[in-house]
N, C-alpha and C positions, 0 to 999 in steps of 0.2 A: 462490518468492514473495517469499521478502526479497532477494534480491539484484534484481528488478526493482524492486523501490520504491526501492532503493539507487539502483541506476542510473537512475530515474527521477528519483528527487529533486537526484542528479547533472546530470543535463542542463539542468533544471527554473534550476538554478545558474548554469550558465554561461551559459544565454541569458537571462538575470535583469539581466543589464547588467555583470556584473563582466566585467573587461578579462582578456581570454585571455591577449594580450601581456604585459601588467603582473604579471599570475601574481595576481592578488589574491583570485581564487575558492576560493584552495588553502587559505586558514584557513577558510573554513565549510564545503568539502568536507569537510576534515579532522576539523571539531565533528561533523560527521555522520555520518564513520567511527566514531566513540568511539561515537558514541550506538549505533550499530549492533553494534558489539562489543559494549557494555553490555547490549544487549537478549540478544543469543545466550545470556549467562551469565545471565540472571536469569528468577525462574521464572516460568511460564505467564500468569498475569493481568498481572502488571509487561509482559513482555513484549508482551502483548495492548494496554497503552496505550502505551507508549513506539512502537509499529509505528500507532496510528492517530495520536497525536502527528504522525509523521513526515510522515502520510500528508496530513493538514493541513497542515504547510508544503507540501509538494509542491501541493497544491491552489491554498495562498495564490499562491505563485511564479506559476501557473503563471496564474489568475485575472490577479494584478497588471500579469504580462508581456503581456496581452490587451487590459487594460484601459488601459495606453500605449502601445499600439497603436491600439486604437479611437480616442483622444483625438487623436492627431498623425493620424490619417484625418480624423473629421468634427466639431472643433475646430481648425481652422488655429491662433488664435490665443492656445491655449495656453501656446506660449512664447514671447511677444513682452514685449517691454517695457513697462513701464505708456506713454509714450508711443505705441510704435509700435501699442498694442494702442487706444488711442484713433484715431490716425491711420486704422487700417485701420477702424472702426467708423464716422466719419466718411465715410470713402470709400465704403462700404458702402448705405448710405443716399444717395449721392449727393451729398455734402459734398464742402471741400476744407474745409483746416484753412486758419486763417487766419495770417500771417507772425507771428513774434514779433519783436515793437518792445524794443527794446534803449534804455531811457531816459535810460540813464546816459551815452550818446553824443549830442550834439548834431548836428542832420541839417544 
């Protein structure tokens, strides 16, 4: 039972966004090994929250990873620019943005 939430909350990790390549998931794998050794040696009720503790992050991860999912599906405009994010709401609506006049330049 605890080595699946291990590994679960492992996995939960690296598809959380840390860079496989970069190696950067290895410190909070690692806070999580501790915490999981911790738990083994400590008595029954500690161990009983430190394993739903866990089991909450695993949950949060695994929620958050869904929910930037869902948002880059049906919110395109998520990650746009504060310009580009007016441009395409104009567009939307059937707009076009109108040129910006540069005053400082005599035509």
């Amino acid at each position: 039972m605890e080595t699946t939430r291990y590994r679960g909350l492992l996995r939960e990790l690296r598809k959380s966004g840390y860079s496989a390549s970069a190696r950067r998931w290895i410190v909070p794998a690692t806070s999580v090994r501790i915490v999981f050794d911790a738990a083994r040696a400590a008595d029954s009720s500690r161990k009983e929250h430190i394993m739903r503790t866990l089991e909450s992050a695993h949950t949060f991860l695994k929620a958050q990873r869904e929910h930037q999912g869902l948002l880059a599906r049906y919110n395109p405009l998520h990650d746009l620019t504060s310009e580009e994010h007016l441009k395409a709401t104009a567009n939307r609506v059937g707009l076009n943005m109108p040129l910006d006049v540069d005053l400082t330049k005599p035509s």
